[in-house]
C-alpha positions as CSV (number, residue, x, y, z in Angstrom):
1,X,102.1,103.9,101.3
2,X,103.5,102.2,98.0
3,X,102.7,103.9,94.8
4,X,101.5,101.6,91.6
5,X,101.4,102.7,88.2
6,X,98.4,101.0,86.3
7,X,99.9,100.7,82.7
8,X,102.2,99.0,80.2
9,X,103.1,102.3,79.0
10,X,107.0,103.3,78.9
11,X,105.8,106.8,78.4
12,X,103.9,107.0,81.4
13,X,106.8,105.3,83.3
14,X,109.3,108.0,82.1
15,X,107.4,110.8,83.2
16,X,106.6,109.2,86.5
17,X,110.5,108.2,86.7
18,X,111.4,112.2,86.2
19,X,109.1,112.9,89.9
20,X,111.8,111.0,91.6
21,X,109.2,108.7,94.0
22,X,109.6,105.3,94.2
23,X,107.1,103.3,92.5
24,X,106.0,99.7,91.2
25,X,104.6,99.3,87.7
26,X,101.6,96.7,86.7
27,X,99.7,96.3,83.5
28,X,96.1,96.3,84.2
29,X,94.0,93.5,82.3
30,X,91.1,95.5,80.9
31,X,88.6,95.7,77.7
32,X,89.4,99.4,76.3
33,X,86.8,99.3,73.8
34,X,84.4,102.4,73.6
35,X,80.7,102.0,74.1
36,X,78.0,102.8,72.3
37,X,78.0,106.8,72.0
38,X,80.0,106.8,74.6
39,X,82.2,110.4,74.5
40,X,85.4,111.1,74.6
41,X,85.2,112.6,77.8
42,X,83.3,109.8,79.3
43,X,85.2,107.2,77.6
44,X,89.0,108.6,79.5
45,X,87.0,108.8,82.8
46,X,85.6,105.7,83.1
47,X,89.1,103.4,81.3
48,X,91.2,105.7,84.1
49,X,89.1,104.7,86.7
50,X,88.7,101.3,86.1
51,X,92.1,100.1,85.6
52,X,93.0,101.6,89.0
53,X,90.1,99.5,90.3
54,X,91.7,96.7,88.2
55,X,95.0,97.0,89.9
56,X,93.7,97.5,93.2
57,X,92.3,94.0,93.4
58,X,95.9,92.0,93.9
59,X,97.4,95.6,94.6
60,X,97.3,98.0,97.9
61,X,98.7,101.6,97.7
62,X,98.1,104.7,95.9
63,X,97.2,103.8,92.4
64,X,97.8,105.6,89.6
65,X,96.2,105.4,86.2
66,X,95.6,107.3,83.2
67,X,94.3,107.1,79.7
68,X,94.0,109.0,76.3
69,X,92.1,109.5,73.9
70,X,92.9,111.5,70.7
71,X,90.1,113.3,68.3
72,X,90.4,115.1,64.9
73,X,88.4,118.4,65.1
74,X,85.4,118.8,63.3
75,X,83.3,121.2,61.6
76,X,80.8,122.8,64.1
77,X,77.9,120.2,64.8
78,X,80.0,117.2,63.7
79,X,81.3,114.7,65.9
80,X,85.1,114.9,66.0
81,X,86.7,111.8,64.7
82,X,88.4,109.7,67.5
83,X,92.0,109.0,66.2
84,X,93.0,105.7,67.4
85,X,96.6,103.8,67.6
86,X,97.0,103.0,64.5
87,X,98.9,99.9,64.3
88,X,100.2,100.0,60.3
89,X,102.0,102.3,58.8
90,X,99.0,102.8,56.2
91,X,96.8,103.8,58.7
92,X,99.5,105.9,60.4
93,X,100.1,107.4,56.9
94,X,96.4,108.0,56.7
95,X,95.8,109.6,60.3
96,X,98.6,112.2,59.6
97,X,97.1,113.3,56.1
98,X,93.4,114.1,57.5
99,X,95.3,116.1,60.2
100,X,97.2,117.6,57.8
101,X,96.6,121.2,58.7
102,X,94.0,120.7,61.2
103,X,93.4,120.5,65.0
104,X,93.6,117.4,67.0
105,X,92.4,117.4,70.6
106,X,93.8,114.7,73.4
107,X,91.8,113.9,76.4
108,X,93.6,112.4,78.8
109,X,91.7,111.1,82.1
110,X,94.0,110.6,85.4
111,X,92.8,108.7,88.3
112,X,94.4,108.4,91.7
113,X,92.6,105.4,94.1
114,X,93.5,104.6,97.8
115,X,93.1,101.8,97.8
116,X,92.8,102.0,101.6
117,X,90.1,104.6,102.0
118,X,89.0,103.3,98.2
119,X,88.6,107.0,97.2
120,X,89.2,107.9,93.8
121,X,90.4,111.4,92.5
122,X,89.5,111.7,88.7
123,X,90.5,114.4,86.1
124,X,90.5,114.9,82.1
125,X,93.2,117.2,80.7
126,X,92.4,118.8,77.3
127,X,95.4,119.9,75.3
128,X,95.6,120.7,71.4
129,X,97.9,120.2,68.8
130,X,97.6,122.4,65.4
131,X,99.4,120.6,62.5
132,X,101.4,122.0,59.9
133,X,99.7,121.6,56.3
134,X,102.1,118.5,55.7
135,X,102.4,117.2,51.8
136,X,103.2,113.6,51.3
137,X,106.6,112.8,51.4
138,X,107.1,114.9,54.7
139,X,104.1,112.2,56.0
140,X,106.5,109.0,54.6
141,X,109.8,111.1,55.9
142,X,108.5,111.3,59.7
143,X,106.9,107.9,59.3
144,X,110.2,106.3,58.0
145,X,112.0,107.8,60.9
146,X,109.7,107.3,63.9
147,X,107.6,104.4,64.9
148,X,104.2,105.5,66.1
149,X,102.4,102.9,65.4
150,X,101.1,102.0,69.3
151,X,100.8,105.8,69.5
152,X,97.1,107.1,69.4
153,X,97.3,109.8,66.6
154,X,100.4,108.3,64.9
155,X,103.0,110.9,66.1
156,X,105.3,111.3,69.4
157,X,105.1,114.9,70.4
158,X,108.3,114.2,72.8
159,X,110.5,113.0,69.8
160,X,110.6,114.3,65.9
161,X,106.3,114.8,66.1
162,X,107.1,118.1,67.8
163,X,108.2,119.3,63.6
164,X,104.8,118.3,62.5
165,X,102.9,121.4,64.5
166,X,102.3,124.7,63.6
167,X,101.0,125.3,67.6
168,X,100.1,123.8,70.8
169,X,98.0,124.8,73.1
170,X,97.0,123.3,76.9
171,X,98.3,123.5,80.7
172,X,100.5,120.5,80.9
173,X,102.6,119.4,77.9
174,X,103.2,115.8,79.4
175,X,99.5,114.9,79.4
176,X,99.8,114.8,75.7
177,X,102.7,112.0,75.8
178,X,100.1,110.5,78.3
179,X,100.3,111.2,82.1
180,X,99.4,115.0,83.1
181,X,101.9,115.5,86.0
182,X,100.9,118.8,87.4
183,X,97.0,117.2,88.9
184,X,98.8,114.2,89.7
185,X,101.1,116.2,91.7
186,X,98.2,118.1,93.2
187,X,96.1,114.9,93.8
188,X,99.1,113.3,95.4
189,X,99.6,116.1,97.7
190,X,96.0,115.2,98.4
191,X,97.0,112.1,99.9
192,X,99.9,113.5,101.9
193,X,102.3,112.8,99.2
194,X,104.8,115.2,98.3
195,X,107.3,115.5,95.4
196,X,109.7,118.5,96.8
């Protein structure tokens, strides 16, 4: 059975590439926008699931897809702030200084369809990132030498990001660059597919 990646994302691709399985890539065509009080949570679940379903109408195989969702943490009965990609670098600039010594939580949902059986396995990975208290001109300096601006958050934990943290704490440190690979190992096994 052919295995699809349902994304544009040349993240996702590179950690799918390092599993060694033979895949096809296609972009799935989909409105990400979040709904009305929709939550984080719910938001990942239901994106993930749909661009499989997206795929899987001019695609047959195992279809993978995944999305993410980053949020600044808030004081206790406050709604965390969703952190979006940010798309200038003055909104970059801006995300980094409100996290600026604080907590930001990615969600990331993974879903898995057959499109055979249409059976869909769905999980959210939580993993959190503690920033360093960062002044300034250490914001502009990472800025000036990374481009994060299709990056939710505005930093790349795989390249110079990492020197932004103080900590990090979760079960799989790719589902932070977007694609946790330990479920999707363990849902692929699922569907008699093995990576060793």
């Amino acid at each position: 059975m052919s295995l699809i990646l349902a994304s544009s994302s040349p993240f996702r691709k590179a950690i799918l590439d390092k599993l060694g399985l033979p895949f096809d890539v296609v972009a799935p065509e989909i409105d990400e926008m979040r709904k009305d009080s929709e939550s984080p949570f719910d938001l990942v679940s239901r994106l993930s699931k749909q661009k499989a379903v997206e795929v899987s109408k001019t695609h047959s195989g195992l279809i993978i897809a995944s999305d993410q969702v980053a949020t600044l943490e808030s004081g206790e009965n406050v709604e965390d702030e969703i952190l979006t990609k940010p798309g200038t670098h003055e909104k970059a600039f801006l995300q980094l200084k409100k996290s600026s010594g604080r907590s930001v939580n990615f969600l990331t949902g993974l879903a898995l369809m057959n499109t055979d059986t249409k059976k869909i396995q769905l999980h959210v990975e939580y993993y959190k990132v503690k920033f360093k208290m960062l002044s300034d001109n250490q914001i502009l300096n990472y800025l000036s030498r990374e481009d994060t601006l299709h990056c939710a958050g505005s930093f790349k934990s795989e390249g110079l990001g990492i020197a932004l943290f103080n900590s990090m704490e979760g079960d799989d440190p790719n589902s932070l660059i977007g694609l946790p690979t330990i479920q999707l190992i363990n849902m692929l096994a699922k569907e008699n597919v093995h990576v060793l």
